[in-house]
C-alpha positions in Angstrom: -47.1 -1.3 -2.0 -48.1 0.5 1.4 -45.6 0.4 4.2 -48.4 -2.1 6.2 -47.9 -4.6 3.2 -44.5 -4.4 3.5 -44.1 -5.3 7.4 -46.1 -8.3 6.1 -43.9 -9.2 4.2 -41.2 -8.9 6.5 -42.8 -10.7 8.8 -40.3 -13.8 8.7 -37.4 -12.0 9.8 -39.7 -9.8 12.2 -41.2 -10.1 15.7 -44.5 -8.6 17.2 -42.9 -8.3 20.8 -39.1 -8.3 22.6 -38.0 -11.8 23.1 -35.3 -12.8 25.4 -34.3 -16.2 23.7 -33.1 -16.2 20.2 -35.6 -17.5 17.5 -34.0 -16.9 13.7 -36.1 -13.7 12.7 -33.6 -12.2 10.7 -33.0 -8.8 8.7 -30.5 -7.7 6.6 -29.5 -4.1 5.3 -27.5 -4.4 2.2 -25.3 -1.0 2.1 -22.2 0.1 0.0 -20.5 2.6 1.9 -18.5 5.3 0.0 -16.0 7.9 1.9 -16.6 11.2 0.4 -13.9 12.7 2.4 -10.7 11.4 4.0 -11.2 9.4 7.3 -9.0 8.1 10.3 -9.5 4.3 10.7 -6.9 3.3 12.9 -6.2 1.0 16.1 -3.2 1.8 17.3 -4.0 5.7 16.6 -1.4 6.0 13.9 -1.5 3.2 11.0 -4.9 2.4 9.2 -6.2 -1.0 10.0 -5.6 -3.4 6.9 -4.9 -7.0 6.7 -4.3 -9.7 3.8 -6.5 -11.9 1.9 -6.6 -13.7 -0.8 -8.7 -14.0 -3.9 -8.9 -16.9 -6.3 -8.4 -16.1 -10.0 -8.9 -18.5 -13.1 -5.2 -19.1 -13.0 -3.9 -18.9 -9.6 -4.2 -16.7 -6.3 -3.8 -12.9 -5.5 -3.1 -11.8 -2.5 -4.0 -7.6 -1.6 -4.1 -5.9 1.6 -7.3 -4.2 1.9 -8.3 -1.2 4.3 -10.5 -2.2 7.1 -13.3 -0.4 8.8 -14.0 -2.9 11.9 -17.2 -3.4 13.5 -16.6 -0.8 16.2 -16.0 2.3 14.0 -19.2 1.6 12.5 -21.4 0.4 15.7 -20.5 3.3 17.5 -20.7 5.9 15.1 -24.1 4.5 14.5 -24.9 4.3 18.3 -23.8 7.9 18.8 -26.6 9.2 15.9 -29.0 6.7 17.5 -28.8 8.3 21.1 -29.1 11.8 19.4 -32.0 11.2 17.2 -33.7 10.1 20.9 -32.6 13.1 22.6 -33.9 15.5 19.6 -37.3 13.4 19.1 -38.4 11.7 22.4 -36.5 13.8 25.2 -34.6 10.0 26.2 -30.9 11.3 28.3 -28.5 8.3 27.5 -25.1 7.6 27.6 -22.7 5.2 25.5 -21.1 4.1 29.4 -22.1 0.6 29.1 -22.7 0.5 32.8 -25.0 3.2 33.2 -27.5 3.1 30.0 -30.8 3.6 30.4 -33.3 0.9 30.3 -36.1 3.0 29.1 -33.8 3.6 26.0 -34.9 1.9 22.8 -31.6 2.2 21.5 -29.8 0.5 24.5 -32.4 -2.1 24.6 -31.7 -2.8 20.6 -28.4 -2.2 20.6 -27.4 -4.0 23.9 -25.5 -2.9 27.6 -28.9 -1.8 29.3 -28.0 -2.3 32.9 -29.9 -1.6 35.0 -29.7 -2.2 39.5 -29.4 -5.7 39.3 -26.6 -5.1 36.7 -28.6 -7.1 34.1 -27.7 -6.3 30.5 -29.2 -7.0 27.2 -27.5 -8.7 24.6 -27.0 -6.6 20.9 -29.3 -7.7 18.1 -28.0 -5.2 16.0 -24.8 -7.2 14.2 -22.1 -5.2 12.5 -19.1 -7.5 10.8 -15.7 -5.9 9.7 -16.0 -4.3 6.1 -13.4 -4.2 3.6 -12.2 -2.5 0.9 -12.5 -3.7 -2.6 -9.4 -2.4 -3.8 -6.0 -2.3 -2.1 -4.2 -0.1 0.7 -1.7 0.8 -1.6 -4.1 3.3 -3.4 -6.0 4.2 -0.7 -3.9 5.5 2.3 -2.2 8.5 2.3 0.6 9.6 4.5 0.7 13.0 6.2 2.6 15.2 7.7 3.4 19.0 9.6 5.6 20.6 10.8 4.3 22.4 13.5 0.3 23.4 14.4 -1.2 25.5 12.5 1.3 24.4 9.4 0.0 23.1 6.1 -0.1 19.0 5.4 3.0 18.1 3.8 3.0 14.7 2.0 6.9 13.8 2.6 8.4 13.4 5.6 9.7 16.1 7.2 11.5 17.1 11.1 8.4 15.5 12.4 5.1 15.1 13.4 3.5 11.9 11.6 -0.6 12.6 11.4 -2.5 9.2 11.5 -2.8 7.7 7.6 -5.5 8.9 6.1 -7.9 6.9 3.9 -8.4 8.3 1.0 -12.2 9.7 -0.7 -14.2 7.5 -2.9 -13.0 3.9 -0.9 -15.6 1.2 -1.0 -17.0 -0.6 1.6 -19.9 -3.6 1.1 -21.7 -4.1 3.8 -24.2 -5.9 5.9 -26.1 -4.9 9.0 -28.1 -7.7 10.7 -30.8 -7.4 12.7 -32.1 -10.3 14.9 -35.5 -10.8 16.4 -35.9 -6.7 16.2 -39.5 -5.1 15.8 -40.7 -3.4 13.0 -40.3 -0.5 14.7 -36.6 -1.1 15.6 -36.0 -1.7 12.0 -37.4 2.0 11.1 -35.1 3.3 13.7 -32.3 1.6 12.5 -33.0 2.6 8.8 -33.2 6.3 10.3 -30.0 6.3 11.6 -27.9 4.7 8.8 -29.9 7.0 6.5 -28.8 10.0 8.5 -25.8 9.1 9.8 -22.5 10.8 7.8 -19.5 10.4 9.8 -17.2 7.2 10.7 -14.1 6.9 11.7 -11.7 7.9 14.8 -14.2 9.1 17.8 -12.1 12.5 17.7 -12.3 13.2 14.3 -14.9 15.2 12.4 -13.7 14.0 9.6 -14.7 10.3 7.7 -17.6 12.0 5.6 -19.9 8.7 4.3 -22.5 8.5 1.7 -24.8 5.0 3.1 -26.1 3.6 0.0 -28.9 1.8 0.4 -28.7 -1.2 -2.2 -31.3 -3.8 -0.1 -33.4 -4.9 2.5 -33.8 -9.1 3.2 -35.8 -11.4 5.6 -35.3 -14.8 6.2 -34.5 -17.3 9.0 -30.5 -16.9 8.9 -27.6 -14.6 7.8 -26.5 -14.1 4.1 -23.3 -13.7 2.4 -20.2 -11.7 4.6 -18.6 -8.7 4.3 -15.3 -10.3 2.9 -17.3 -12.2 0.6 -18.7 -9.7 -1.0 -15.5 -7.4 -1.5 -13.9 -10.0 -2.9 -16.9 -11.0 -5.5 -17.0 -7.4 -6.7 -13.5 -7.7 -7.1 -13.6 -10.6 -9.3 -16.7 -9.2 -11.5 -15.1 -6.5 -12.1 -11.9 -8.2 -13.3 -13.8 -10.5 -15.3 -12.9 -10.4 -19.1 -14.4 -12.3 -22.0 -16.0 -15.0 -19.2 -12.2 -15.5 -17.2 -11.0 -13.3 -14.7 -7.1 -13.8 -14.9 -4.8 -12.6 -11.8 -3.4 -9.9 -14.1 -7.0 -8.6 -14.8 -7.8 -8.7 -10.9 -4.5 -7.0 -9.9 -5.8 -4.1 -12.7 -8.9 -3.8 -10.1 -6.9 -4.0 -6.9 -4.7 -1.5 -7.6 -7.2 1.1 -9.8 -6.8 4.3 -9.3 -10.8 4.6 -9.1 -13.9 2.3 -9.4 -17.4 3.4 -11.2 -19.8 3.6 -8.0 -22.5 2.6 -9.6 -21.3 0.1 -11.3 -20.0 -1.5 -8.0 -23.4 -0.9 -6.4 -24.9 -2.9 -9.2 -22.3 -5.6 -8.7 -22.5 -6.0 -4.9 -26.0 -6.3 -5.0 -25.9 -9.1 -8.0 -23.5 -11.1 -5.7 -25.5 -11.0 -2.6 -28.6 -11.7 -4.4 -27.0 -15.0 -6.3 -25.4 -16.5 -3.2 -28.8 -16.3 -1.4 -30.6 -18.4 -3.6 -29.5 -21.3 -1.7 -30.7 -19.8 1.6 -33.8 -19.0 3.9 -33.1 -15.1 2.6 -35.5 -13.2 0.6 -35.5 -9.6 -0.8 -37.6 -7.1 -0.5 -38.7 -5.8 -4.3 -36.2 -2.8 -5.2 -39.3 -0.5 -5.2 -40.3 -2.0 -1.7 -37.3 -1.0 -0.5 -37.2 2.7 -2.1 -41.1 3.2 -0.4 -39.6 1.7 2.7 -36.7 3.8 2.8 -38.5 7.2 1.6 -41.2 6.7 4.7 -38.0 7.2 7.2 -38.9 10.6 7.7 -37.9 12.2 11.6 -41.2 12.0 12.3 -42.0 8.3 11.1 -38.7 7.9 13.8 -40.4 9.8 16.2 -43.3 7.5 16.4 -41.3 4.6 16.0 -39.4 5.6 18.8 -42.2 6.4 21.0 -44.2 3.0 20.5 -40.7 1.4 20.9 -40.0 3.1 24.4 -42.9 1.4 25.9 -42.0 -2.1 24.9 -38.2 -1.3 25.5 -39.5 -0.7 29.2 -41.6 -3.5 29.6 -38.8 -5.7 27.6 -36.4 -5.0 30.6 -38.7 -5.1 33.5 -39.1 -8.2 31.9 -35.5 -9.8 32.0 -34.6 -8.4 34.9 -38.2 -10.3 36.8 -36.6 -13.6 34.6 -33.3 -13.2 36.0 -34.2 -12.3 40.0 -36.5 -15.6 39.4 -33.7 -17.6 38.5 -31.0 -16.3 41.1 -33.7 -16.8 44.0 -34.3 -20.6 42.7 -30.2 -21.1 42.5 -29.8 -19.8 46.0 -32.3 -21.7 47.2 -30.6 -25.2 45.5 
């Protein structure tokens, strides 16, 4: 199928032009991101971010902690990649200081915070959710520690210096990016940047290498299945046995020392296309998406990015004639 008879088709969960007003034209980016390296996902700058959740087995419930990657770790790596990709290909100077992005950016405009003098901003309609892990902290974070710089990692404690935990290569992360009432040519841009993007984690770190696989693309007039739901589905195939999937199975899983990739690719994909069946979702054909993906060249961006500059101008001239309108009415009242 060409790449024109596949914006057709997207055209549900597409729009021709920037709209202001929310009007359910969703996409969805179906990933399965896999660290190939260690990475630093941490609030507090020290301990990884993990939480408990629980998971229902055939014969009771099993509670696991498993690592998080919230939303921001991935937004803004992803922003960071997006602004570069604009400075390489159309020359566009921005910054990730909310208060002073430009609103000729395409990226600012798609990703939100374009203020401009009348301090107008845009809101995102690029949606991120927290991902989880399928398996359990436990057997993915890894304690460091040195004695002094320059010193080799030592994985006991020692007289001191704790490094942040580390989560460990090959963790699993399903994953859904949303966009909302985005352009075809937003959607390219997008799909350039989580193609080419390689590094999450801690803004300091030039660690968190990360392979984005690509497992789906979907249109429709609302969201699919969450992040949560999805680790924990996969979590469940996997422990599933002779048609029952018993807590004892499911701890196996949780606590595995690896998981077959593919086979979890295969699997996330399988869950999120069952629980859309009762939705307004619908996928792209698997060889729609591989064309799709293999047009997102740099200089299929490039003219995306171009084309999208224009209407990312005109967009904020725009709002920002919409919201002068409306503070000249109120004063007047």
């Amino acid at each position: 199928m060409s790449i024109e008879d596949i914006k057709k088709k997207l055209s549900q969960g597409l729009v021709e032009n920037l709209i202001n007003e929310p009007s359910a034209h969703y996409i969805q980016i179906l990933l399965l991101r896999e660290l190939q390296s260690s990475a630093i996902f941490t609030t507090n700058g020290q301990d990884a971010d993990i939480t408990t959740v629980g998971i229902n087995a055939d014969d009771g419930m099993v509670d696991y902690s498993p690592v998080m990657m919230f939303k921001r770790k991935q937004t803004g790596s992803d922003r960071r990649k997006g602004k570069e990709l604009q400075r390489n290909l159309i020359s566009v100077q921005d910054t990730m200081n909310v208060n002073e992005m430009s609103q000729d950016s395409p990226e600012s405009i798609l990703y939100g915070s374009a203020a401009g003098d009348e301090a107008i901003s845009v809101t995102s309609r690029v949606m991120y959710d927290t991902a989880y892990s399928i398996r359990d902290s436990s057997v993915l974070v890894e304690q460091k520690f040195q004695n002094a710089p320059g010193d080799n990692f030592a994985k006991g404690a020692t007289t001191a210096i704790r490094e942040p935990d580390f989560i460990m290569p090959g963790t699993l992360f399903p994953c859904v990016i949303t966009l909302r009432d985005a352009t075809f040519e937003e959607l390219i841009f997008v799909l350039g940047v989580t193609k080419m993007n390689k590094r999450y984690g801690a803004a300091t770190s030039r660690i968190g290498r990360m392979e984005n696989h690509l497992l789906g693309i979907y249109y429709g007039l609302e969201e699919g299945p969450a992040n949560l739901f999805l680790s924990q589905e996969v979590a469940r195939r996997l422990a599933n046995a002779n048609g029952q999937t018993t807590s004892g199975n499911l701890n196996k899983v949780l606590y595995s020392p690896v998981l077959d990739v593919e086979k979890v690719k295969g699997l996330v994909k399988q869950s999120f296309d069952e629980e859309i069946k009762t939705l307004n979702v619908k996928p792209l054909e698997d060889s729609e998406v591989k064309d799709l993906a293999d047009s997102v060249t740099g200089e299929r961006i490039k003219e995306a990015l171009e084309k999208q500059k224009a209407e990312a101008s005109r967009f904020f001239k725009s709002v920002s004639e919409e919201m002068k309108s409306k503070k000249k009415k109120g004063a007047k009242e």
